[in-house]
LOFIRO-803797 format. One line per 3 residues: number of its first residue (from 1); their letters; for each residue x, y, z of C-alpha. Coordinates in nm, 2 decimals. Example, Ala and Ser with C-alpha at 12.3 -4.5 7.8 and 13.67 -1.06 7.14 Angstrom:
residues 2
1 = as = 1.23,-0.45,0.78 ~ 1.37,-0.11,0.71
***
This chain:
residues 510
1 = xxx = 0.00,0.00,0.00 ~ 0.13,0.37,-0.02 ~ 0.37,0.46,0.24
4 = xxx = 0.21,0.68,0.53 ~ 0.44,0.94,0.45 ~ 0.37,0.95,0.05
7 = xxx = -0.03,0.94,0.23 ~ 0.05,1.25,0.41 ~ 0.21,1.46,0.17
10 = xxx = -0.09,1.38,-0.05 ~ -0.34,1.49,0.23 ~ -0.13,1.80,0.29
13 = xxx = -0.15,1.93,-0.05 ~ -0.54,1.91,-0.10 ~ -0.56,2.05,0.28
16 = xxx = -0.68,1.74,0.49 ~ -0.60,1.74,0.81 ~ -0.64,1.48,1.09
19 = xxx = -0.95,1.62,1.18 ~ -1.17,1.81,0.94 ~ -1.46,2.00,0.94
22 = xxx = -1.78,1.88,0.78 ~ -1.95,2.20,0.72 ~ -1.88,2.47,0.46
25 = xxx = -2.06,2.75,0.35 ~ -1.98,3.11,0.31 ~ -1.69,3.02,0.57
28 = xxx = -1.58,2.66,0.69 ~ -1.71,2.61,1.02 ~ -1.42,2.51,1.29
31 = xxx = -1.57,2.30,1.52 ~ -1.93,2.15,1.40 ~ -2.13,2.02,1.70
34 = xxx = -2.13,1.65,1.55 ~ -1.91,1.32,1.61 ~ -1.62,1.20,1.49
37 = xxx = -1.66,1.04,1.16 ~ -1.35,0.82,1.03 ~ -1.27,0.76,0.69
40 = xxx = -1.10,0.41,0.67 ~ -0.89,0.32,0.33 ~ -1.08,-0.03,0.21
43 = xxx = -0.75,-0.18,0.09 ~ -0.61,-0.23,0.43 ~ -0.91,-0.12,0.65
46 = xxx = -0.66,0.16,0.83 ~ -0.81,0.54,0.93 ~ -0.69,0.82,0.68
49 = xxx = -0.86,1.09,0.89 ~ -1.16,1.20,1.06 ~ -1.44,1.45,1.00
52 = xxx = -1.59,1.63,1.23 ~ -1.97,1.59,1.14 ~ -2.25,1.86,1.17
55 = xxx = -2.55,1.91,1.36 ~ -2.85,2.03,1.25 ~ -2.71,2.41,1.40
58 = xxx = -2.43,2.39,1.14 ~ -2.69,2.28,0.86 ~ -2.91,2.62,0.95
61 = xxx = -2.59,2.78,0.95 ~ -2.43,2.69,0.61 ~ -2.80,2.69,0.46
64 = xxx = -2.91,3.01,0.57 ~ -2.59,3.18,0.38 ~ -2.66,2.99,0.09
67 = xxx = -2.97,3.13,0.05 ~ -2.88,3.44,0.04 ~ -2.63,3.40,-0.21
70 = xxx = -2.86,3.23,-0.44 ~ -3.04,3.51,-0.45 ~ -2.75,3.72,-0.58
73 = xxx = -2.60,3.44,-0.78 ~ -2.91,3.41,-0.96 ~ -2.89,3.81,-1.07
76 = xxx = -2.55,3.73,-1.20 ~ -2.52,3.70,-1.62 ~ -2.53,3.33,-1.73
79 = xxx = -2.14,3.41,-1.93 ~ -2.00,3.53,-1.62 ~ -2.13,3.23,-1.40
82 = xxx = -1.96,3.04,-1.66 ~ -1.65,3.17,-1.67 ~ -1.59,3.10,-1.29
85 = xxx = -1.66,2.77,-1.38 ~ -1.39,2.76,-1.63 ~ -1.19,2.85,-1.38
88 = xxx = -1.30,2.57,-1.18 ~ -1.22,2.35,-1.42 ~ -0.88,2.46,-1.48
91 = xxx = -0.79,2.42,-1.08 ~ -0.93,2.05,-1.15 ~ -0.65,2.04,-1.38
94 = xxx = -0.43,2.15,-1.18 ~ -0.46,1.90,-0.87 ~ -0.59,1.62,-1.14
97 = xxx = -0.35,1.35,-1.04 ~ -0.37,1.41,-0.65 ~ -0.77,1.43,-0.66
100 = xxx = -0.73,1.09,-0.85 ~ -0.52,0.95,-0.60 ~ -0.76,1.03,-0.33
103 = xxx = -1.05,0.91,-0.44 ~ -0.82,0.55,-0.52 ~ -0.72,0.58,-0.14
106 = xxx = -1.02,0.66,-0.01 ~ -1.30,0.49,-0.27 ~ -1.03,0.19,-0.36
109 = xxx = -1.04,0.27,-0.75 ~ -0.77,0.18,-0.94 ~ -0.53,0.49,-1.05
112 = xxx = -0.67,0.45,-1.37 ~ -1.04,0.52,-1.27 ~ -0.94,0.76,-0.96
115 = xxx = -0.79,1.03,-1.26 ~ -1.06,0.95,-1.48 ~ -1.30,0.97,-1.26
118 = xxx = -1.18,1.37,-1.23 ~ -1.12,1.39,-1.58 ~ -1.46,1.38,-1.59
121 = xxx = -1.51,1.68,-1.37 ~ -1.31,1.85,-1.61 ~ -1.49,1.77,-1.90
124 = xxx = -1.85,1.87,-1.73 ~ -1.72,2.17,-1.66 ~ -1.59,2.27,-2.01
127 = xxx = -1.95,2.12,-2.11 ~ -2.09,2.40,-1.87 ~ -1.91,2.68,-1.98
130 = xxx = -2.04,2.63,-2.34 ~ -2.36,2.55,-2.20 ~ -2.40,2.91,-2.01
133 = xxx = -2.45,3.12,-2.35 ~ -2.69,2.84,-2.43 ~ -2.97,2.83,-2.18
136 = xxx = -3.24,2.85,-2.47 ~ -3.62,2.92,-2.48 ~ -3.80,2.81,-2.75
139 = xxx = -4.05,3.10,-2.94 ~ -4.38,2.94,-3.09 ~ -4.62,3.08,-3.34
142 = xxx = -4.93,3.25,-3.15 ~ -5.26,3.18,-3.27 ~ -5.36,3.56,-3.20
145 = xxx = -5.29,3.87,-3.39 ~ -5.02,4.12,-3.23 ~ -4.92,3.85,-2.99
148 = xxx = -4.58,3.69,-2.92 ~ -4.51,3.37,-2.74 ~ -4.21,3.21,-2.61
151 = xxx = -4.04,3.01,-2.35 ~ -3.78,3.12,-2.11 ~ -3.57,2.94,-1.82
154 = xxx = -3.49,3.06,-1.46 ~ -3.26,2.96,-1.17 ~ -3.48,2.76,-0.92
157 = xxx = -3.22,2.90,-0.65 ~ -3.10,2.66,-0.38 ~ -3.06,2.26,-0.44
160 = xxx = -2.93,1.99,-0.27 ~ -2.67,1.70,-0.39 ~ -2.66,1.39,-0.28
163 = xxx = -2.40,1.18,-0.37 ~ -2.27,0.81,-0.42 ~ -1.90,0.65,-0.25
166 = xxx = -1.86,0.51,-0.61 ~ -1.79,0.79,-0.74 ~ -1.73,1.06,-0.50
169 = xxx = -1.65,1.34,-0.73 ~ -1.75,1.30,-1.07 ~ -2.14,1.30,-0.98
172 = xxx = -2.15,1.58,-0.79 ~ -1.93,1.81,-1.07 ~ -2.21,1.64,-1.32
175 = xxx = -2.49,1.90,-1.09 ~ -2.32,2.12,-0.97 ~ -2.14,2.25,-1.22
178 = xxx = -2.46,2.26,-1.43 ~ -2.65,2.38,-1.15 ~ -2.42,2.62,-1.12
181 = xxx = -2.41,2.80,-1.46 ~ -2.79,2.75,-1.44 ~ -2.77,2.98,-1.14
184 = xxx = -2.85,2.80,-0.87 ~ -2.64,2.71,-0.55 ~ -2.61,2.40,-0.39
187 = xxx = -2.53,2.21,-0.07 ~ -2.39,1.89,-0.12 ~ -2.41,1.59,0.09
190 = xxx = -2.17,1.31,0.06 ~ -2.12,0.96,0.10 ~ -2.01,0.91,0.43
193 = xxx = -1.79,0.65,0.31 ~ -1.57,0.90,0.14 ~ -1.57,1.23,0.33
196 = xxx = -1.21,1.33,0.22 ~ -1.30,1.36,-0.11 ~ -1.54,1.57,-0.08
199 = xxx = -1.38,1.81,0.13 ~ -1.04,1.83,-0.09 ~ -1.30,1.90,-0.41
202 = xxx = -1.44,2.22,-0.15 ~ -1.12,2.32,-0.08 ~ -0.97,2.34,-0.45
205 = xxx = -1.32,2.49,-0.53 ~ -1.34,2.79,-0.25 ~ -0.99,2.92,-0.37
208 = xxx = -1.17,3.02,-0.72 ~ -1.51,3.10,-0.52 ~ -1.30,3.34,-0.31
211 = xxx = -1.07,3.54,-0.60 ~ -1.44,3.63,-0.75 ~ -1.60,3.70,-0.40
214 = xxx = -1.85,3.43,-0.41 ~ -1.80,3.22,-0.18 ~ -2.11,3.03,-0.07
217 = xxx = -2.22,2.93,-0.44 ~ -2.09,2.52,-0.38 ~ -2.19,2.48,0.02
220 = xxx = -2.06,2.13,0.19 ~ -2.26,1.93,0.51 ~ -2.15,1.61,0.64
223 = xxx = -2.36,1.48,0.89 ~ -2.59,1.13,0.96 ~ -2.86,1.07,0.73
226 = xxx = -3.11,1.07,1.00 ~ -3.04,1.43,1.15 ~ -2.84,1.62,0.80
229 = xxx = -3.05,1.42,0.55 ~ -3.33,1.42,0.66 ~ -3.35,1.83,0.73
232 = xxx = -3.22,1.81,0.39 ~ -3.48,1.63,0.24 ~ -3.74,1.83,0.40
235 = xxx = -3.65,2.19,0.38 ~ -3.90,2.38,0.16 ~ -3.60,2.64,0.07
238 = xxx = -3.41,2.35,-0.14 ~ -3.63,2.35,-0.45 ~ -3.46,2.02,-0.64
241 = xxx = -3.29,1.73,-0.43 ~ -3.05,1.54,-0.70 ~ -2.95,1.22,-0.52
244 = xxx = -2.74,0.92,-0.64 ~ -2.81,0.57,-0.44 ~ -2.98,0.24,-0.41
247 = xxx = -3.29,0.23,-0.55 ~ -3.44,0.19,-0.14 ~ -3.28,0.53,-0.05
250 = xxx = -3.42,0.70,-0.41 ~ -3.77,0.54,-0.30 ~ -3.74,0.74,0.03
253 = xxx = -3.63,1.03,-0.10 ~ -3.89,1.08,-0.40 ~ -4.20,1.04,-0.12
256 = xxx = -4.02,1.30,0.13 ~ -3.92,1.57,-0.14 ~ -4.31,1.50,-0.31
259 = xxx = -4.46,1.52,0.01 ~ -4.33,1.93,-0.01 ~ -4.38,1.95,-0.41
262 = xxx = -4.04,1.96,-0.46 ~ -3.86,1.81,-0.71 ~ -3.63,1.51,-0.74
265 = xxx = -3.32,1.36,-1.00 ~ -3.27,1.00,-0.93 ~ -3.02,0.80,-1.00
268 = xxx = -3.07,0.49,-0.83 ~ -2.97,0.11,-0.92 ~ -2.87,-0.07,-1.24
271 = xxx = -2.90,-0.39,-1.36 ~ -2.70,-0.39,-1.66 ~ -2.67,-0.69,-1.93
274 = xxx = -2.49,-0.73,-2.21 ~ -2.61,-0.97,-2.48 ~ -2.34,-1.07,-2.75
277 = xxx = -2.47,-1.26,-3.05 ~ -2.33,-1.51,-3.28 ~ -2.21,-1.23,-3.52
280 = xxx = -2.03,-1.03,-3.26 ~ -1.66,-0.96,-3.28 ~ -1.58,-1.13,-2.97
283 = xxx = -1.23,-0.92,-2.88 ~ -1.47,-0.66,-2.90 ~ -1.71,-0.82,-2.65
286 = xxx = -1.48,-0.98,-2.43 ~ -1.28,-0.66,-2.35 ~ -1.59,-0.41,-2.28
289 = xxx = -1.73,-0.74,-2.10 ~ -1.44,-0.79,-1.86 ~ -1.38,-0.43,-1.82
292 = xxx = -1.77,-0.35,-1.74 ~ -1.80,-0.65,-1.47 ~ -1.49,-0.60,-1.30
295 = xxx = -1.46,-0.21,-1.32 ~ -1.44,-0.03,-0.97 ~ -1.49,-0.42,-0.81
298 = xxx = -1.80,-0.41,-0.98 ~ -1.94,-0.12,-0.81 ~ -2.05,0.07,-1.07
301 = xxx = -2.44,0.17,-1.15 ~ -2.35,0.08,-1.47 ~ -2.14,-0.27,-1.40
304 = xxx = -2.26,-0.52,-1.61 ~ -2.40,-0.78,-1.41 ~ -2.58,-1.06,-1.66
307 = xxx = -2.41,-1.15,-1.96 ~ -2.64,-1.33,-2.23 ~ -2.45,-1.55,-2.51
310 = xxx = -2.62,-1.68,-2.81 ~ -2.59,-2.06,-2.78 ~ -2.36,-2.06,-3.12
313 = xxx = -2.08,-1.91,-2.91 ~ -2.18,-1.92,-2.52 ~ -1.93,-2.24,-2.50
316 = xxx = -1.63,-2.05,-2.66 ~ -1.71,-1.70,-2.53 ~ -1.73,-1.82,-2.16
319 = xxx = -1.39,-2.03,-2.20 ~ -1.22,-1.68,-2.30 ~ -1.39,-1.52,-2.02
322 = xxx = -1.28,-1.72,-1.76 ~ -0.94,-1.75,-1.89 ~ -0.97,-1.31,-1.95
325 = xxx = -1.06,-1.34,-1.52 ~ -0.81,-1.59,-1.44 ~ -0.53,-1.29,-1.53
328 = xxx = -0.73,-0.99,-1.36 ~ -0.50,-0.88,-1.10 ~ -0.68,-0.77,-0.75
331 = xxx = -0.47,-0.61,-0.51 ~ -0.32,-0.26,-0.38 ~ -0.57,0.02,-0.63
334 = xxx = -0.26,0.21,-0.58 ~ -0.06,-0.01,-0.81 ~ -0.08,0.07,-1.16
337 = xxx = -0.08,-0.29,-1.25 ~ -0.38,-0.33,-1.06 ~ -0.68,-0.40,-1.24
340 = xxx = -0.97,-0.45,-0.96 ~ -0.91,-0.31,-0.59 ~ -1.12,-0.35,-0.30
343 = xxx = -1.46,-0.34,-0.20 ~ -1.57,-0.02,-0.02 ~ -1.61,-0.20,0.32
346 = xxx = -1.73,-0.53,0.59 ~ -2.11,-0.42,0.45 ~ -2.00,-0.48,0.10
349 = xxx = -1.78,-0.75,0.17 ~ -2.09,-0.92,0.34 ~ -2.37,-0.82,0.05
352 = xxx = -2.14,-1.01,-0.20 ~ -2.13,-1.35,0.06 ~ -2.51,-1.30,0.06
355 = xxx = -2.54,-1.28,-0.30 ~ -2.33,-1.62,-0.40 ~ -2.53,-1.77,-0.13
358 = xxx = -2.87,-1.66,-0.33 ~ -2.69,-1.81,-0.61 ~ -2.63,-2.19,-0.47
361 = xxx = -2.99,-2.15,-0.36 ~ -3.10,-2.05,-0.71 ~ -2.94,-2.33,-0.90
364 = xxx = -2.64,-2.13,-1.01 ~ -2.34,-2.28,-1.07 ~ -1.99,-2.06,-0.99
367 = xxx = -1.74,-2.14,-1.25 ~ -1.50,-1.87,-1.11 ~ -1.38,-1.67,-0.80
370 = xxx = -1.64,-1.65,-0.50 ~ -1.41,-1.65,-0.20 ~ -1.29,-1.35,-0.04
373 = xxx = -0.93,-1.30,-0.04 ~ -0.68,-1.39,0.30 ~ -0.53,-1.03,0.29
376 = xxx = -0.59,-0.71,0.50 ~ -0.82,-0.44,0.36 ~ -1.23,-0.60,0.19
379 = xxx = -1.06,-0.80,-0.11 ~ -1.32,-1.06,-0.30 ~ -1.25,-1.21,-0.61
382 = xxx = -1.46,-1.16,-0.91 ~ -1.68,-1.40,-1.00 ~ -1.87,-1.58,-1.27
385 = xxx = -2.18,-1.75,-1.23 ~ -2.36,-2.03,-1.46 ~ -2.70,-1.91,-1.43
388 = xxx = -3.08,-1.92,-1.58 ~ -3.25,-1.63,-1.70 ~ -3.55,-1.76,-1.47
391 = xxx = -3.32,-1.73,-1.16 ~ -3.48,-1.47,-0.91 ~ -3.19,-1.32,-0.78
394 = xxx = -3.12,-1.16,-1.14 ~ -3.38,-0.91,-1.04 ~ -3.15,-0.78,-0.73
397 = xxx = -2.85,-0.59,-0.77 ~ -2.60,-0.71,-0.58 ~ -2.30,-0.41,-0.55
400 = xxx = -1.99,-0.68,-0.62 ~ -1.78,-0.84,-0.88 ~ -2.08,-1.13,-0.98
403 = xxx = -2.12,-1.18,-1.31 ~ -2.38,-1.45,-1.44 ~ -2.35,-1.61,-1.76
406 = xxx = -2.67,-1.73,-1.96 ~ -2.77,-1.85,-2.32 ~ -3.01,-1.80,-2.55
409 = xxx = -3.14,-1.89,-2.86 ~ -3.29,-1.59,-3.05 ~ -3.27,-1.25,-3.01
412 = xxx = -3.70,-1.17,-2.92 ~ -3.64,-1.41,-2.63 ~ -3.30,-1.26,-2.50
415 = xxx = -3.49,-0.92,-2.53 ~ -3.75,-1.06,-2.27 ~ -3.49,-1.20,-2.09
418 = xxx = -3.33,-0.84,-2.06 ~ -3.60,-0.65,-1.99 ~ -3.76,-0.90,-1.70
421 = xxx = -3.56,-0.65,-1.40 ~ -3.68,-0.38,-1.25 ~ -3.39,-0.14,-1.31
424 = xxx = -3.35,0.03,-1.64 ~ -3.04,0.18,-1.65 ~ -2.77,0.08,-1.89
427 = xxx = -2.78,-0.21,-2.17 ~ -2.57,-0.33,-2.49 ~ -2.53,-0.57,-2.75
430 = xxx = -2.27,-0.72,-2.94 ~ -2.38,-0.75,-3.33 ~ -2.24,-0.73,-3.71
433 = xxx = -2.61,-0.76,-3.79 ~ -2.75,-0.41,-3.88 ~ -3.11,-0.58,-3.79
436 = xxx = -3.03,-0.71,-3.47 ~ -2.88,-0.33,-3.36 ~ -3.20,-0.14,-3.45
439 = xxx = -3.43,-0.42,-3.32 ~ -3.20,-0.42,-3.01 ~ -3.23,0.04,-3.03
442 = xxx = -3.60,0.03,-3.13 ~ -3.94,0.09,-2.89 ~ -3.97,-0.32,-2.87
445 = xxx = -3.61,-0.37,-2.75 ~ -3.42,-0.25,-2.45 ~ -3.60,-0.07,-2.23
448 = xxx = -3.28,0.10,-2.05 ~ -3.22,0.47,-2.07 ~ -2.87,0.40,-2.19
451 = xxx = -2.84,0.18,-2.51 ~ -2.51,0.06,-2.68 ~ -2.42,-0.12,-2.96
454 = xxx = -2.08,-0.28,-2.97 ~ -1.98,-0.11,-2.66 ~ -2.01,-0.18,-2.33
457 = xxx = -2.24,-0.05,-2.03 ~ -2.01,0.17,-1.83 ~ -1.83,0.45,-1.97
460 = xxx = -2.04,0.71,-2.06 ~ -1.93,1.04,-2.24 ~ -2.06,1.33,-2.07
463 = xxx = -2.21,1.48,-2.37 ~ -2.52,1.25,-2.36 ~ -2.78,1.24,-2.11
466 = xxx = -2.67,0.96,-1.79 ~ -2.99,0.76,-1.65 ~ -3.22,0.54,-1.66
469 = xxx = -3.60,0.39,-1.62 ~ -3.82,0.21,-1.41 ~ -3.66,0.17,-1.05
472 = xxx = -3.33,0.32,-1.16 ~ -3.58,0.68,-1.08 ~ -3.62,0.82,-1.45
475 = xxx = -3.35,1.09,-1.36 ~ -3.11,1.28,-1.64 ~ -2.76,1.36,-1.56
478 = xxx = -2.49,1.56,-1.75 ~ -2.53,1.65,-2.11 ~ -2.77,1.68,-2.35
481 = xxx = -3.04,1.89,-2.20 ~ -3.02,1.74,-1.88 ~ -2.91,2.11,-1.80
484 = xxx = -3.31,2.21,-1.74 ~ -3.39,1.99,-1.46 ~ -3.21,2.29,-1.27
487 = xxx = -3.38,2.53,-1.36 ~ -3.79,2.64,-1.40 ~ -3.96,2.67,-1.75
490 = xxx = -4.17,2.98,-1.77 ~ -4.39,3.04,-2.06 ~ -4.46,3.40,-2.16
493 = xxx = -4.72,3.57,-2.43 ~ -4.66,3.97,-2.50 ~ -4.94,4.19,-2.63
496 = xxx = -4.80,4.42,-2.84 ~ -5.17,4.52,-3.05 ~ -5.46,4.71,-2.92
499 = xxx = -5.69,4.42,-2.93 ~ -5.77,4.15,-2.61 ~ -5.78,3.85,-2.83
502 = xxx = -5.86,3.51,-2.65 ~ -5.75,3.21,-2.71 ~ -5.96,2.91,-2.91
505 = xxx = -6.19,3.20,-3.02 ~ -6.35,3.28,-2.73 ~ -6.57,3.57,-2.67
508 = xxx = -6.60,3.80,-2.43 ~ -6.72,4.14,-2.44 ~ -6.82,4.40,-2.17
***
């Protein structure tokens, strides 16, 4: 594992201390009237530091100021918003590689996918700085003489954030950021699996706030979820809550928020499969395949958990693939030869147990992995099951490395097969057959908000909209014009004649 001294140096430089503060707003608050909460680094289970979390005092606190700067925020031209998150995005740069190396130490990813991961925080925010001269209305034709009619958009003001341990940076830039050049500000609630993220992102993010004098735009609470959350969830001043979780915490959220007529953005749990047919190019398949079931210990929302092969290759395909996961090295994420690093913790470490023992109950048949490994830190090996499409633990997610394996014979039945979950997130399939795609892309095919052909499930640019359907909570993330969920739609009609038209004709005369 990295030395303690390499650990510290690293800590220093994004300004983590031994104990931190979990509240930030217009100022950090010293000494929050919360516990202790330790962050622990899943490769060898040993404390990185502690946060000190926040009562709901510090929550009034940090909110209250917030509030009041959304309502100057909100004044401020769309460009100029943007150009402070350019500016944002260039200090990203800047501490890329130690941002990356935190989230591996504190989230377990591989190098690979900590820097990626705030790559991606980059790239939303050059996304948002185009996107601030482009907050468009649409004009439509009025039916009435002298009349005009368009659309316009408006900050809703304050929102909250809640995000995933998974990735502990990258979906938070994906609203806030947006949010942000929108004209909103927003208070953002972490994992409390990965505090130190979160607070290193505050810190490189208050030193542009403060050259510009806006300090209290990106606001940061750490606190339990049933004191901090839950004031979250329930204050009638936060207009959106965006959160990112199991599909049981998005359930909760949605009839809290609703009961206030707020609004929600859920991203909640995926089920992802990956169907490769007998015309695939199978490198093709067997890289995306390995790389989407293994990726972050298969704790992705987009991890590709069933793998369908059409019964002219399943017997070849699956010998690659356990040959492919016989050389997938598991170990220190620190080590760029690493390919899967830990789970986050005991909790995941026991869902995956729980899961193979759901399998052997089922029927299913592990033809690799299963155990968890002898070494410090919440190591398992990845896993491939022998499964039926009929099995009914299919319809869980389970957040580990567990792939199952199942055939089929044609592609109408593998489409039922795919569909029969009640997540919607991400989906794919392997083809040479032009037909097969677009039956595959078409309204009788995959019902996931994410569709791919010849690639695999995780990996998504941010240019398109992230999300999905059904229990995954019908939420859009990043591009596109996911932008609008942050903002309100206000239709407007001018008058500019002499005349009081109605609409659909209707007289009335005094």
């Amino acid at each position: 594992m990295a030395s303690s001294t390499h650990t510290s140096s690293l800590l220093e430089r994004l300004g983590i201390r031994p104990v931190n503060s979990g509240a930030c707003g217009v100022k950090w608050i010293k000494e929050p009237g919360g516990d202790d909460l330790v962050s622990h680094n899943p490769a060898d289970a040993a404390p990185i530091a502690a946060v000190r979390m926040a009562i709901e005092e510090d929550y009034d606190e940090v909110t209250y100021d917030a509030a009041k700067v959304a309502e100057r925020w909100k004044m401020h031209p769309a460009p100029l918003r943007g150009q402070i998150v350019r500016e944002i995005g260039d200090a990203l740069r800047e501490h890329k590689d130690d941002l990356g190396a935190l989230v591996t130490l504190e989230a377990g990813k591989i190098l690979a996918e900590g820097r990626g991961e705030v790559q991606e925080m980059i790239d939303i925010a050059d996304f948002a700085v185009g996107l601030s001269r482009q907050l468009y209305g649409l004009t439509m034709p009025s039916e009435r003489p002298g009349h005009r009619m368009y659309e316009q958009w408006h900050p809703l003001g304050l929102i909250g954030v809640i995000t995933a341990f998974n990735f502990p940076v990258a979906v938070w830039a994906w609203n806030a950021l947006l949010a942000a050049v929108c004209g909103d500000t927003v208070i953002w609630k972490p994992s409390p699996k990965t505090p130190l993220t979160a607070i290193a992102v505050q810190n490189i993010v208050n030193k542009v706030l403060d050259k510009h004098g806006w300090r209290g735009v990106f606001n940061l609470i750490i606190g339990p979820d049933d004191t901090i959350g839950t004031r979250l969830l329930e204050d009638k001043r936060l207009s959106l809550i965006s959160a990112t979780g199991s599909t049981a915490m998005g359930r909760h959220v949605a009839q809290v928020v609703q009961a206030r007529f707020g609004k929600t953005l859920l991203e909640l749990g995926g089920n992802n499969a990956v169907i490769v047919m007998d015309d695939a190019n199978l490198d093709l398949a067997l890289r995306a395949v390995v790389f989407g079931a293994v990726g972050t210990a298969g704790q992705r929302c987009t991890t590709v958990r069933r793998l369908f092969l059409q019964q002219g290759i399943a017997e070849k395909f699956t010998d690659r693939l356990l040959q492919a996961y016989r050389q997938v090295r598991v170990g220190d994420p620190s080590d760029p030869t690493t390919l899967m690093g830990p789970l986050i913790d005991e909790k995941a470490v026991d869902a995956f147990k729980y899961g193979l023992s759901r399998v052997e109950d089922h029927g299913g048949e592990i033809l690799c992995g299963g155990q968890r490994l002898n070494t410090p830190g919440h190591f398992v090996e990845p896993t491939i099951v022998r499964g039926s499409p009929h099995m009914g633990i299919l319809k869980e997610e389970i957040f580990a490395p567990i792939l199952y394996v199942m055939d089929f014979e044609n592609l109408d039945e593998v489409i039922a097969y795919h569909n029969n979950v009640p997540q919607g997130l991400s989906s794919a399939i392997f083809t040479n057959n032009l037909r097969h795609a677009e039956q595959f892309l078409g309204p009788r095919g995959s019902d996931c908000g994410i569709a791919n052909v010849n690639i695999g499930t995780s990996g998504a640019e941010i240019g398109g909209a992230f999300g999905g359907e059904k229990e995954t909570g019908g939420g859009r993330e990043s591009g596109s014009d996911a932008w609008k969920a942050y903002m309100r739609r206000q239709t407007v009609t001018v008058n500019y004649s002499d005349d009081l038209p109605l609409a659909q004709g209707i007289l009335f005369e005094l």
